[in-house]
PyMOL commands that place a pseudoatom at each C-alpha (Angstrom):
pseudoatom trace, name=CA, resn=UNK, resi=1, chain=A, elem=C, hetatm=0, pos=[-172.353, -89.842, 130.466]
pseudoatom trace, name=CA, resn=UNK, resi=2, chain=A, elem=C, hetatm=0, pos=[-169.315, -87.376, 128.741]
pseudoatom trace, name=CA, resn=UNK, resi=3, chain=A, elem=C, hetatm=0, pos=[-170.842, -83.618, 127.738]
pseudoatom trace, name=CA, resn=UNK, resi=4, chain=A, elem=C, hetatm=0, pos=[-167.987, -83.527, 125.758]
pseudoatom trace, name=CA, resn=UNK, resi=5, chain=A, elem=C, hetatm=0, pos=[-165.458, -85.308, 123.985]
pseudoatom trace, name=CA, resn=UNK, resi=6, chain=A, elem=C, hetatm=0, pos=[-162.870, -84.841, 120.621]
pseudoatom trace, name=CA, resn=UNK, resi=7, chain=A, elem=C, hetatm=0, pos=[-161.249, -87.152, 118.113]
pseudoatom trace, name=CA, resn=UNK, resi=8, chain=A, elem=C, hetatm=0, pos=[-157.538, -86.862, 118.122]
pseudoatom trace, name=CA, resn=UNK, resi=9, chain=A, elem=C, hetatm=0, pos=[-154.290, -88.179, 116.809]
pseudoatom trace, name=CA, resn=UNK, resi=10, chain=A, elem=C, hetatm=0, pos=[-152.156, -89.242, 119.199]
pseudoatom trace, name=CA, resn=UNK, resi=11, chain=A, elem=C, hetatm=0, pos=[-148.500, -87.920, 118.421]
pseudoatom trace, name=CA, resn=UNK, resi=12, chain=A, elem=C, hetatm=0, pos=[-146.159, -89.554, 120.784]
pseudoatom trace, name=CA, resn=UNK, resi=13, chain=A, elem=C, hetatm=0, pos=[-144.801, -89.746, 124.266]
pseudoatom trace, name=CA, resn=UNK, resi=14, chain=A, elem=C, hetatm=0, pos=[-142.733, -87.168, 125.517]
pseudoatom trace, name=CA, resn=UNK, resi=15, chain=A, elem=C, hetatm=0, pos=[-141.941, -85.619, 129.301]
pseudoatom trace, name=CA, resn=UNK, resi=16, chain=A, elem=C, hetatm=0, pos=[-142.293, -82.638, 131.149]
pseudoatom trace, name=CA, resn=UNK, resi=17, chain=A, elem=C, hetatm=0, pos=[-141.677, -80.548, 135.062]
pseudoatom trace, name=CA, resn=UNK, resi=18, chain=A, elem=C, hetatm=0, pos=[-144.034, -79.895, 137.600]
pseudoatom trace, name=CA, resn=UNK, resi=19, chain=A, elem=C, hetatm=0, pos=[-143.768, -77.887, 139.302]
pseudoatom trace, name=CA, resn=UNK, resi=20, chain=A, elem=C, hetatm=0, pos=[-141.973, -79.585, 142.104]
pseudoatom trace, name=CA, resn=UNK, resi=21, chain=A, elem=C, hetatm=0, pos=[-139.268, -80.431, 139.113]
pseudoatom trace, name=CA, resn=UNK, resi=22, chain=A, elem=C, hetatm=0, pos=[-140.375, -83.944, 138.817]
pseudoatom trace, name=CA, resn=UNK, resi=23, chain=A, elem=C, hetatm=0, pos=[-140.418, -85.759, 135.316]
pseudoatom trace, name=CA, resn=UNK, resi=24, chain=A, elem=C, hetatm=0, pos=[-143.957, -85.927, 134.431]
pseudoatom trace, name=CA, resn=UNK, resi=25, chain=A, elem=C, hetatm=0, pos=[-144.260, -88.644, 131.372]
pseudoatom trace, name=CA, resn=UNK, resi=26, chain=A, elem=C, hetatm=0, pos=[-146.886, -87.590, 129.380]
pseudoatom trace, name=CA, resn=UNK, resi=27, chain=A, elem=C, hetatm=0, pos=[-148.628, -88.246, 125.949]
pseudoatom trace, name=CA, resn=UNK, resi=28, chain=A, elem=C, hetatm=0, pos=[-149.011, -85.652, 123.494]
pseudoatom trace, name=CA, resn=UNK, resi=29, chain=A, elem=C, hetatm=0, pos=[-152.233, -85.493, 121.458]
pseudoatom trace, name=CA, resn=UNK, resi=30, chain=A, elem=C, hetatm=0, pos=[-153.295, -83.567, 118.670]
pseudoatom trace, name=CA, resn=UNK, resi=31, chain=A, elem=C, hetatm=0, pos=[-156.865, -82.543, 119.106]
pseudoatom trace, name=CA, resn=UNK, resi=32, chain=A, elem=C, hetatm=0, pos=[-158.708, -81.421, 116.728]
pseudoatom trace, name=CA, resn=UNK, resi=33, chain=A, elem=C, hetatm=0, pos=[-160.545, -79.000, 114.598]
pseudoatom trace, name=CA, resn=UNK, resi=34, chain=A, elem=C, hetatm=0, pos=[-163.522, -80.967, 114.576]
pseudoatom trace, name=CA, resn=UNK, resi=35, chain=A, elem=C, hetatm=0, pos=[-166.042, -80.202, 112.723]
pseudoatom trace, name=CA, resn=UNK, resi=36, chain=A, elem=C, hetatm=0, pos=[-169.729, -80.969, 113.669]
pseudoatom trace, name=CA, resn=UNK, resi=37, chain=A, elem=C, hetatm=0, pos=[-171.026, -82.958, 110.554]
pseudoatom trace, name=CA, resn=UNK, resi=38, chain=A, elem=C, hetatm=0, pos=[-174.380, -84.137, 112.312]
pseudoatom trace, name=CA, resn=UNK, resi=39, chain=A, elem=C, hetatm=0, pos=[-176.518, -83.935, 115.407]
pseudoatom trace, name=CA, resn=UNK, resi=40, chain=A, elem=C, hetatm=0, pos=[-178.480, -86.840, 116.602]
pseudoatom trace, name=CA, resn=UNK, resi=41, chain=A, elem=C, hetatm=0, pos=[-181.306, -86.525, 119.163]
pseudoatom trace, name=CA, resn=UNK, resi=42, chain=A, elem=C, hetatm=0, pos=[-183.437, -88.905, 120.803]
pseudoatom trace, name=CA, resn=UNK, resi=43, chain=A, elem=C, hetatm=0, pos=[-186.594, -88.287, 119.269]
pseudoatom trace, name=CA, resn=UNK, resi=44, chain=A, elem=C, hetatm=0, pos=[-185.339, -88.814, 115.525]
pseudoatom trace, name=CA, resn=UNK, resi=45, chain=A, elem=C, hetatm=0, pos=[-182.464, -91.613, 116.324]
pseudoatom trace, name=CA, resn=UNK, resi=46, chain=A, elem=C, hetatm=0, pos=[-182.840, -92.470, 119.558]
pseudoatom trace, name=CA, resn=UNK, resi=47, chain=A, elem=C, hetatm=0, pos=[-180.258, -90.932, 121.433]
pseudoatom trace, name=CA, resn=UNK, resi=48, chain=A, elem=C, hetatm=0, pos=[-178.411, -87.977, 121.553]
pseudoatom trace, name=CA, resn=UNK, resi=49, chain=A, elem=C, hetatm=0, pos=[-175.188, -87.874, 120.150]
pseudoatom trace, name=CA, resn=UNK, resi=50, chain=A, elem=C, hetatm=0, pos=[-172.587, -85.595, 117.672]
pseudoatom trace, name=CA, resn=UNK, resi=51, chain=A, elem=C, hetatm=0, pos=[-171.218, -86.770, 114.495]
pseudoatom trace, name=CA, resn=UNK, resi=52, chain=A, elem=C, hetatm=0, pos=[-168.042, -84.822, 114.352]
pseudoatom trace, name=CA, resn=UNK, resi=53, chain=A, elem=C, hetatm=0, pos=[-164.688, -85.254, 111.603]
pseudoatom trace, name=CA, resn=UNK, resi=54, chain=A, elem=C, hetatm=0, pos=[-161.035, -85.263, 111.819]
pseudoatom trace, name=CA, resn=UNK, resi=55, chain=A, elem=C, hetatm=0, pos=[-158.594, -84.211, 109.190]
pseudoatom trace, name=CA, resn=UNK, resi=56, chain=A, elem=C, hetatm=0, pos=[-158.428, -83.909, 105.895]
pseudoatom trace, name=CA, resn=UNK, resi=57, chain=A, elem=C, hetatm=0, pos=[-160.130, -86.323, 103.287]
pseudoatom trace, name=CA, resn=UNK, resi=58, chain=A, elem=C, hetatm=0, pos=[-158.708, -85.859, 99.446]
pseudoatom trace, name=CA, resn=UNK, resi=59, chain=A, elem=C, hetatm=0, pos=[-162.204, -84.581, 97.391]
pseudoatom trace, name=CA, resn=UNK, resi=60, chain=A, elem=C, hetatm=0, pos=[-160.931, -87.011, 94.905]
pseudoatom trace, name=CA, resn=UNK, resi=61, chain=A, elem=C, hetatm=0, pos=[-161.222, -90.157, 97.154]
pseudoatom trace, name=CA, resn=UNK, resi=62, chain=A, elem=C, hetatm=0, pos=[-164.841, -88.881, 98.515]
pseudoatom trace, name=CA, resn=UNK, resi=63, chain=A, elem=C, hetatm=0, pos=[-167.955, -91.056, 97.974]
pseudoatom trace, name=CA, resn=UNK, resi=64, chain=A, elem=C, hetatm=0, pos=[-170.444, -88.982, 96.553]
pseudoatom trace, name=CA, resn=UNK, resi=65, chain=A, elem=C, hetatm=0, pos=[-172.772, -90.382, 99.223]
pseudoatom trace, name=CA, resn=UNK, resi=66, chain=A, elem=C, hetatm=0, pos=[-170.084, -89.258, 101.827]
pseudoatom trace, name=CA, resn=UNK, resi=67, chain=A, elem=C, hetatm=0, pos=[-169.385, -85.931, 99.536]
pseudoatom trace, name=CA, resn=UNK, resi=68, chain=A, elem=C, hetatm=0, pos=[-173.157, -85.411, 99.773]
pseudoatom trace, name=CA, resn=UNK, resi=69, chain=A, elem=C, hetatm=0, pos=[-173.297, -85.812, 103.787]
pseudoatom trace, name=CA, resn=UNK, resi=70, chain=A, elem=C, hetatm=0, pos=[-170.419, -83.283, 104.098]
pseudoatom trace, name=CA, resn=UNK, resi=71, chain=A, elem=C, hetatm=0, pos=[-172.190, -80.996, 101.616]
pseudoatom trace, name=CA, resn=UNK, resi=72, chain=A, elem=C, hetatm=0, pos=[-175.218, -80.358, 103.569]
pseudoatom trace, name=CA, resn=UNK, resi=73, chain=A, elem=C, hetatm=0, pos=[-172.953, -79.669, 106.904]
pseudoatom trace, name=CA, resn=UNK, resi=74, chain=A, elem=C, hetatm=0, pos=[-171.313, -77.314, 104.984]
pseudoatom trace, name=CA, resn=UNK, resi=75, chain=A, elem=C, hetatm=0, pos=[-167.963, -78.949, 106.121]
pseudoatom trace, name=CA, resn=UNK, resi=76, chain=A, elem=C, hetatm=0, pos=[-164.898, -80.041, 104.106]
pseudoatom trace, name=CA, resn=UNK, resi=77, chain=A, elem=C, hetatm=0, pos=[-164.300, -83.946, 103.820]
pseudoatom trace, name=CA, resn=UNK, resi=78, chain=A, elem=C, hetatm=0, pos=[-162.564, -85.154, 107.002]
pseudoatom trace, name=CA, resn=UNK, resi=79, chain=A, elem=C, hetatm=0, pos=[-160.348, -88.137, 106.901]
pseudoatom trace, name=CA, resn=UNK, resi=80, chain=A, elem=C, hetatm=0, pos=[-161.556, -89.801, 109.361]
pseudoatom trace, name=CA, resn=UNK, resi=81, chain=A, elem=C, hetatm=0, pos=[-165.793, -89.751, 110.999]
pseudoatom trace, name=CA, resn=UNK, resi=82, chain=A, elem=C, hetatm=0, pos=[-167.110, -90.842, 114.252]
pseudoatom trace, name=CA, resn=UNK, resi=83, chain=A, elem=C, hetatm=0, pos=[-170.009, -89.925, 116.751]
pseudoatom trace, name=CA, resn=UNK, resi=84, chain=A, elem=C, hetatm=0, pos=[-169.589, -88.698, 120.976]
pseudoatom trace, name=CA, resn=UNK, resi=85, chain=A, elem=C, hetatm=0, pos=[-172.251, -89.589, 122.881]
pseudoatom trace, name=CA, resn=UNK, resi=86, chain=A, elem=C, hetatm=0, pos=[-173.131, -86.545, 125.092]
pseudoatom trace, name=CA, resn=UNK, resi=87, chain=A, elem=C, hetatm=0, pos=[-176.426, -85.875, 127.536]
pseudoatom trace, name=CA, resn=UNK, resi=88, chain=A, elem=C, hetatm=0, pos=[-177.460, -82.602, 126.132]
pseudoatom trace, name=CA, resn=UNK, resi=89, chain=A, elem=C, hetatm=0, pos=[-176.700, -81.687, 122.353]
pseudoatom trace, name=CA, resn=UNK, resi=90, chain=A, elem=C, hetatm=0, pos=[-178.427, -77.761, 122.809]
pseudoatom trace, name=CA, resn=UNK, resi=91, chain=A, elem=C, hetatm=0, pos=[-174.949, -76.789, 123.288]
pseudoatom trace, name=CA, resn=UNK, resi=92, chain=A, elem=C, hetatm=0, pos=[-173.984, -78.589, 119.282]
pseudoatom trace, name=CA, resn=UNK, resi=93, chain=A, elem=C, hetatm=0, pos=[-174.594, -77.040, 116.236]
pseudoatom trace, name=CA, resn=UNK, resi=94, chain=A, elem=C, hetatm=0, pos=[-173.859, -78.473, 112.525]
pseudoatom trace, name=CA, resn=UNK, resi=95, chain=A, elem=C, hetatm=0, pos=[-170.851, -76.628, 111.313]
pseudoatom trace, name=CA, resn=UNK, resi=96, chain=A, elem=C, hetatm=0, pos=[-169.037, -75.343, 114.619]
pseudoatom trace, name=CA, resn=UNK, resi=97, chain=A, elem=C, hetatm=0, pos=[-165.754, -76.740, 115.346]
pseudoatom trace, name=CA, resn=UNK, resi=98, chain=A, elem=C, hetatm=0, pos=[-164.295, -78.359, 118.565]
pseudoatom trace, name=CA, resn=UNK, resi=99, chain=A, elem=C, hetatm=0, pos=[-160.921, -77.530, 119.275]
pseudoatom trace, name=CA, resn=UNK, resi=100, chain=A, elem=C, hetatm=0, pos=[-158.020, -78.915, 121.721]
pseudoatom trace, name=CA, resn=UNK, resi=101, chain=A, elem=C, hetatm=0, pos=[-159.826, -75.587, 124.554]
pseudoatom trace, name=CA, resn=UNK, resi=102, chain=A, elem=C, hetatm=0, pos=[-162.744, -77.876, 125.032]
pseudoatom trace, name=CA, resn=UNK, resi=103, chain=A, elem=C, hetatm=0, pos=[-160.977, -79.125, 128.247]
pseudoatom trace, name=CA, resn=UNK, resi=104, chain=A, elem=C, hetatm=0, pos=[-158.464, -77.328, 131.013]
pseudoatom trace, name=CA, resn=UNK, resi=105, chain=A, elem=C, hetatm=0, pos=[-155.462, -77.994, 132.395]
pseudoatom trace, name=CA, resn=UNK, resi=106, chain=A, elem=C, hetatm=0, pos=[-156.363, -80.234, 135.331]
pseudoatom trace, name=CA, resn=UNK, resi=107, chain=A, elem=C, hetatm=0, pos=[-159.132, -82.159, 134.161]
pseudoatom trace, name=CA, resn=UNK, resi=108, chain=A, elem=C, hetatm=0, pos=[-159.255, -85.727, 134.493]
pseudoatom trace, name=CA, resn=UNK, resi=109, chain=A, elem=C, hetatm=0, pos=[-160.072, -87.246, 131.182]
pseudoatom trace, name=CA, resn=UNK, resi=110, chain=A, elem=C, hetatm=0, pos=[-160.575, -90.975, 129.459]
pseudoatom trace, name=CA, resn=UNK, resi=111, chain=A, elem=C, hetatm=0, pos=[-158.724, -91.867, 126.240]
pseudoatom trace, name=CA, resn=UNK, resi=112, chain=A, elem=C, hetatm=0, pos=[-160.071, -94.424, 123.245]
pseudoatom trace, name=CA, resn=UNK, resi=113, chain=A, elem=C, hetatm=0, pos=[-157.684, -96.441, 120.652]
pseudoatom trace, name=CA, resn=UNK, resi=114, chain=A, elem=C, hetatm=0, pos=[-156.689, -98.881, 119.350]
pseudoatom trace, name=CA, resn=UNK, resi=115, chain=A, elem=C, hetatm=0, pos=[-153.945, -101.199, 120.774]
pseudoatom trace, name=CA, resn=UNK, resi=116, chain=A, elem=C, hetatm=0, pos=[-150.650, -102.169, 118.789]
pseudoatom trace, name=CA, resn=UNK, resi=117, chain=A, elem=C, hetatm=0, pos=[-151.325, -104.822, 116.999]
pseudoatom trace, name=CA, resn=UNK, resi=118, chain=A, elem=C, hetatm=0, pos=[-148.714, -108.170, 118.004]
pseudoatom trace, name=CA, resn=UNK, resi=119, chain=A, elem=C, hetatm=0, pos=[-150.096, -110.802, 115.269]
pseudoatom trace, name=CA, resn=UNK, resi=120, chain=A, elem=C, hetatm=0, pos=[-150.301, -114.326, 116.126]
pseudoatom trace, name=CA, resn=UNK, resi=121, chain=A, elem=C, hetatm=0, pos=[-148.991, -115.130, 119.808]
pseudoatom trace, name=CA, resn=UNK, resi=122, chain=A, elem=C, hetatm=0, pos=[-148.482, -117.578, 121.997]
pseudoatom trace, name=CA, resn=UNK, resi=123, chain=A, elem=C, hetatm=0, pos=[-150.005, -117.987, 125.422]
pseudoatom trace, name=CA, resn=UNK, resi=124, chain=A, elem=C, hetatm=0, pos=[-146.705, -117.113, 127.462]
pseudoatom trace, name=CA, resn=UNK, resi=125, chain=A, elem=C, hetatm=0, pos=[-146.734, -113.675, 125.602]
pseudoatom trace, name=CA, resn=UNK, resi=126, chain=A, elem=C, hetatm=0, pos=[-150.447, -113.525, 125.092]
pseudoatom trace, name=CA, resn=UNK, resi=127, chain=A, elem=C, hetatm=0, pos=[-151.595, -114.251, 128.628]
pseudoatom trace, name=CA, resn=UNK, resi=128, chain=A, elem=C, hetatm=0, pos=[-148.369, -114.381, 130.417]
pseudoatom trace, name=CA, resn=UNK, resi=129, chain=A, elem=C, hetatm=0, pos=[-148.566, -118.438, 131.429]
pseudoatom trace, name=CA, resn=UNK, resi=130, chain=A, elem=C, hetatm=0, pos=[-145.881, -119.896, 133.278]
pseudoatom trace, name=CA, resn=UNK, resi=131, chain=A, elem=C, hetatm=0, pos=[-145.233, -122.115, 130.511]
pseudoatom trace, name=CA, resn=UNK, resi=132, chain=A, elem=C, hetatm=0, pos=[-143.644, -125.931, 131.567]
pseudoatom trace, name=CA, resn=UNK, resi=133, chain=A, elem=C, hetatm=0, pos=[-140.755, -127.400, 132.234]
pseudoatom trace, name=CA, resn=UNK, resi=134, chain=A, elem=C, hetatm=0, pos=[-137.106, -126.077, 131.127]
pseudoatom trace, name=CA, resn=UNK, resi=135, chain=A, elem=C, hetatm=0, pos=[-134.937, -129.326, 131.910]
pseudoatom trace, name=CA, resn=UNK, resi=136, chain=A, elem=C, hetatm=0, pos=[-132.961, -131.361, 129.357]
pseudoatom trace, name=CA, resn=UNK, resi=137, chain=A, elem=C, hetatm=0, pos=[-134.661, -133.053, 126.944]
pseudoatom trace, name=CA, resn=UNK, resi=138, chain=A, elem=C, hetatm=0, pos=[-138.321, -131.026, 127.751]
pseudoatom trace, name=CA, resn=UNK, resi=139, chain=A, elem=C, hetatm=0, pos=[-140.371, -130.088, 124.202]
pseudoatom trace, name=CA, resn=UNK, resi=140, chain=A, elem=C, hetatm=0, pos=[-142.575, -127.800, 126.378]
pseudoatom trace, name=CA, resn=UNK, resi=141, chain=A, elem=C, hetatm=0, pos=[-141.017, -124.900, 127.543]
pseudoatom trace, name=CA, resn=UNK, resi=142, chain=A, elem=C, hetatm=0, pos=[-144.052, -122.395, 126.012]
pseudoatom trace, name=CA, resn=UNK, resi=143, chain=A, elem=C, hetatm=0, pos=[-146.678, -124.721, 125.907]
pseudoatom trace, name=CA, resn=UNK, resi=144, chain=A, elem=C, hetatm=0, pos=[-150.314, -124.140, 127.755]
pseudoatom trace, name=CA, resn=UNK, resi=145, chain=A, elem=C, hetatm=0, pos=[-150.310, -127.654, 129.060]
pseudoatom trace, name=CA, resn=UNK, resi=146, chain=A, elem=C, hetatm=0, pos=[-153.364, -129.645, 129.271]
pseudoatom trace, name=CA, resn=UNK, resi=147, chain=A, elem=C, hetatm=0, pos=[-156.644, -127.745, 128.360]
pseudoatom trace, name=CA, resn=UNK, resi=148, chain=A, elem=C, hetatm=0, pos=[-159.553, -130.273, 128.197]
pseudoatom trace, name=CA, resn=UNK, resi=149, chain=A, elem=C, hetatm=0, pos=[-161.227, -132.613, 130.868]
pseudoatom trace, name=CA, resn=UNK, resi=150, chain=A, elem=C, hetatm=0, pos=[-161.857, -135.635, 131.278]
pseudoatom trace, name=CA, resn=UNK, resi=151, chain=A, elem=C, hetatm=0, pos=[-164.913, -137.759, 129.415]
pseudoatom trace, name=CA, resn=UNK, resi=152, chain=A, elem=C, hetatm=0, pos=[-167.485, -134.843, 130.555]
pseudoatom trace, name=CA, resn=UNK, resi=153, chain=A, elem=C, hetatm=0, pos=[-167.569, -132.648, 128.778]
pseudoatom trace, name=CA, resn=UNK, resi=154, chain=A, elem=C, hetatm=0, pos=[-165.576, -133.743, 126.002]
pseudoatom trace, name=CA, resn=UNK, resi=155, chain=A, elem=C, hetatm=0, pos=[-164.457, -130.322, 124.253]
pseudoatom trace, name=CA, resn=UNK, resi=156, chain=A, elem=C, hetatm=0, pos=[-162.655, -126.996, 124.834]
pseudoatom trace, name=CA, resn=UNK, resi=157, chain=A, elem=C, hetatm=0, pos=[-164.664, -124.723, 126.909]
pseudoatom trace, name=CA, resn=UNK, resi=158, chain=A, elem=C, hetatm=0, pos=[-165.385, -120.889, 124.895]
pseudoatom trace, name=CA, resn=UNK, resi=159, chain=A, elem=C, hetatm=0, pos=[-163.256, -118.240, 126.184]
pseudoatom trace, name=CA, resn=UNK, resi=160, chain=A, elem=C, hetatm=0, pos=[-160.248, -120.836, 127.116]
pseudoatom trace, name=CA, resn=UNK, resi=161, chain=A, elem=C, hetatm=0, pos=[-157.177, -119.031, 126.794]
pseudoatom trace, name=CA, resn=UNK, resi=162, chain=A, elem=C, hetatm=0, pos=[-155.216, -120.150, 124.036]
pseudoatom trace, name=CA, resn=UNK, resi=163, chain=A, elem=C, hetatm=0, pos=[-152.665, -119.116, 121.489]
pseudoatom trace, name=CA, resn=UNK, resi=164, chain=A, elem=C, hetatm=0, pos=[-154.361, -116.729, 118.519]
pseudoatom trace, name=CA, resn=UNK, resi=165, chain=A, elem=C, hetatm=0, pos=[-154.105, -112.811, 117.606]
pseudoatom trace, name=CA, resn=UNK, resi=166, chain=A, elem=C, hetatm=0, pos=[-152.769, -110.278, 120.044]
pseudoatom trace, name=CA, resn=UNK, resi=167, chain=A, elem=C, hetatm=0, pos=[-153.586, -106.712, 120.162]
pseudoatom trace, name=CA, resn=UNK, resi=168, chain=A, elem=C, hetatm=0, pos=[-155.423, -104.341, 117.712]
pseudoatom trace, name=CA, resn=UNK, resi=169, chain=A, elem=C, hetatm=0, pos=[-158.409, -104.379, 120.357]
pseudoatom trace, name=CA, resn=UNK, resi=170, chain=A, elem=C, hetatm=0, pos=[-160.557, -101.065, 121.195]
pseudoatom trace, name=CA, resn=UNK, resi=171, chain=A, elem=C, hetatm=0, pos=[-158.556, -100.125, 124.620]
pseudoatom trace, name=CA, resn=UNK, resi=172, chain=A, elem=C, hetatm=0, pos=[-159.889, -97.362, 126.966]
pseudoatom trace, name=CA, resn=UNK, resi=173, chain=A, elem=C, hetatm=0, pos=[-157.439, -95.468, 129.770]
pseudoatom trace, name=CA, resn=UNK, resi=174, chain=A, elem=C, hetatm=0, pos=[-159.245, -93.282, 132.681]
pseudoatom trace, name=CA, resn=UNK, resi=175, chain=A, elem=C, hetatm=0, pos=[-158.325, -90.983, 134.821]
pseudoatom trace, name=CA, resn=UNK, resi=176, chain=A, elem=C, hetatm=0, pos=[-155.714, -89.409, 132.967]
pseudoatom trace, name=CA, resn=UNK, resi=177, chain=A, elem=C, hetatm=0, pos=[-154.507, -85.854, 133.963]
pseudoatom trace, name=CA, resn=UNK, resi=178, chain=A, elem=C, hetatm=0, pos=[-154.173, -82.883, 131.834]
pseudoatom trace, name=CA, resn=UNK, resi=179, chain=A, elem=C, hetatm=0, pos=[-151.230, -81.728, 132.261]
pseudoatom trace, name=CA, resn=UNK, resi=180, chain=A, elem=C, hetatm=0, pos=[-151.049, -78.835, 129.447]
pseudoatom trace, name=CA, resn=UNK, resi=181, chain=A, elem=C, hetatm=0, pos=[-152.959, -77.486, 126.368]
pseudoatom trace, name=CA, resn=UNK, resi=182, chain=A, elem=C, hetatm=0, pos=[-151.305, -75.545, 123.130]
pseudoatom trace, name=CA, resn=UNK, resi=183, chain=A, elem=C, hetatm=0, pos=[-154.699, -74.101, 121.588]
pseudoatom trace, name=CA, resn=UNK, resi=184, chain=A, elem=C, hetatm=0, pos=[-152.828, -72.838, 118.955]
pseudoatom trace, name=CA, resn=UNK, resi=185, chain=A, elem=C, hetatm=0, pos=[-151.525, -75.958, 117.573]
pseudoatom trace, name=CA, resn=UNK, resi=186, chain=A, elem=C, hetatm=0, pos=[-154.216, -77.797, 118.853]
pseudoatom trace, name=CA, resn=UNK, resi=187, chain=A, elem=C, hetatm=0, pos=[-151.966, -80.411, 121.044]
pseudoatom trace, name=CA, resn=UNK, resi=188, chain=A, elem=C, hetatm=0, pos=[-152.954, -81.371, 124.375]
pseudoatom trace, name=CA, resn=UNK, resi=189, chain=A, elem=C, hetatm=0, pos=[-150.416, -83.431, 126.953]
pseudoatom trace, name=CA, resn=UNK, resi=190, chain=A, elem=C, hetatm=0, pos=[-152.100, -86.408, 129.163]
pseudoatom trace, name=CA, resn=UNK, resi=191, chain=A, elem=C, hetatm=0, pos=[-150.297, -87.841, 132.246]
pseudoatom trace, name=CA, resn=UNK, resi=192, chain=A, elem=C, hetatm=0, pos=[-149.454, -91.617, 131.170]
pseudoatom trace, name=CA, resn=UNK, resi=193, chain=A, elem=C, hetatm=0, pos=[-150.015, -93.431, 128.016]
pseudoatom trace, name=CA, resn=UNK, resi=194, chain=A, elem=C, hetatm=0, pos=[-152.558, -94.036, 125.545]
pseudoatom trace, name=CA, resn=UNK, resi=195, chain=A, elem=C, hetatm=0, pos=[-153.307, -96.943, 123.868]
pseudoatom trace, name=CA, resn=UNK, resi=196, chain=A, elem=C, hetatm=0, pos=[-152.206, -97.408, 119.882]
pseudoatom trace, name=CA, resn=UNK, resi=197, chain=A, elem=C, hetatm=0, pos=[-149.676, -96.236, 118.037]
pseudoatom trace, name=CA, resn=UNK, resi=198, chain=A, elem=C, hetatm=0, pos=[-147.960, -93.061, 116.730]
pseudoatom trace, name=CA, resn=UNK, resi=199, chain=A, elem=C, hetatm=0, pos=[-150.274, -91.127, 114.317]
pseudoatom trace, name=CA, resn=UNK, resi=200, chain=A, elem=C, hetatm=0, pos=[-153.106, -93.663, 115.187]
pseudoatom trace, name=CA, resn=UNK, resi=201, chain=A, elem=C, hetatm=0, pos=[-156.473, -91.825, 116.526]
pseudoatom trace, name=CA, resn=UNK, resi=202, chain=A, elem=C, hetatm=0, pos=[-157.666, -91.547, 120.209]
pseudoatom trace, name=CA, resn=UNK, resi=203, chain=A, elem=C, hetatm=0, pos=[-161.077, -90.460, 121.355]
pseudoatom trace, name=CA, resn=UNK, resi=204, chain=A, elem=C, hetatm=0, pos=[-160.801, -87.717, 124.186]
pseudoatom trace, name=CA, resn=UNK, resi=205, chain=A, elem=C, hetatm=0, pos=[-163.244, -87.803, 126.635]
pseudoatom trace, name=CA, resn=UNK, resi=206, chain=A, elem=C, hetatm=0, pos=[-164.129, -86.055, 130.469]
pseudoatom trace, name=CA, resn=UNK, resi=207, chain=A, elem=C, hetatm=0, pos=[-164.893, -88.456, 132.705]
for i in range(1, 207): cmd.bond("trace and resi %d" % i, "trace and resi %d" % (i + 1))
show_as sticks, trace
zoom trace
């Protein structure tokens, strides 16, 4: 299980030298401040986990059940809220603030989003299929072909691979390097890509 981990926003791809003077393509992600809004433990919730926020909410478009929550932390309204599961939460407390320095240059890390979302696709695009026949006079050149049996059993198995919505599905990438860290600004750069979008969040995680 992660000791640590930060809600992000990923800004965009972007590539730097090693040292060697190879292109390195890498994903730039801005990390934090997080503030920790709430620690749960295993004797009151069951397990132990940190209920942390990213950027800034308008007060104006606050709850006041959510205004309330953020009231006791002592924390300003964060646009967006979401828990990290970690072994030991000793190391927590309500009110401190994770920053992109939680990890090193180095470390191997996993990443969280959200994929692009493609909208209704067929199965050539969705599951890469073959598709049928492209001679003269063919009406099937994308089409999945046959997908039921015979008498037995009589209807579409669940799970069959078919035409429907493609992408905007929770995604995770491991084992990607840290290649740099701007503490400053708060940006860290991962070796590879990241699923989602630019200016769509990412969950940072060690491995």
């Amino acid at each position: 299980m992660s000791m640590k981990g930060i809600i992000g926003r990923k800004v965009g791809m972007a590539r730097v030298f090693d040292d060697k003077g190879d292109v390195v393509p890498v994903t730039v992600i801005e990390a934090g401040p997080c503030p920790v809004v709430e620690i749960r433990t295993t004797e009151k919730n069951g397990y132990n986990a940190i209920q942390v926020g990213f950027g800034r909410r308008k007060k104006a478009r606050t709850t006041k059940a959510l205004g309330g929550h953020y009231k006791k932390a002592s924390v300003e309204p964060a646009q967006l809220l979401g828990e990290i599961r970690v072994a030991d939460v000793s190391a927590f407390k309500v009110g401190m603030e994770l920053k992109a320095d939680l990890f090193k240059v180095g470390e191997m890390v996993r990443v969280t989003g959200v994929t692009k979302g493609k909208g209704f696709q067929g199965v050539v695009k969705r599951w890469g299929f073959h598709g049928c026949g492209d001679g003269h006079g063919s009406m099937s050149h994308r089409r999945p072909g046959s997908i039921g049996q015979c008498a037995y059993p009589g209807r579409i198995w669940k799970n069959k691979r078919m035409a429907g919505h493609m992408g905007k599905e929770k995604f995770t990438v491991r084992n990607l390097e840290v290649v740099s860290i701007d503490p400053v600004n708060n940006l860290i750069a991962v070796r590879g890509a990241v699923p989602g979008h630019a200016n769509g969040y990412v969950v940072v995680r060690g491995q």
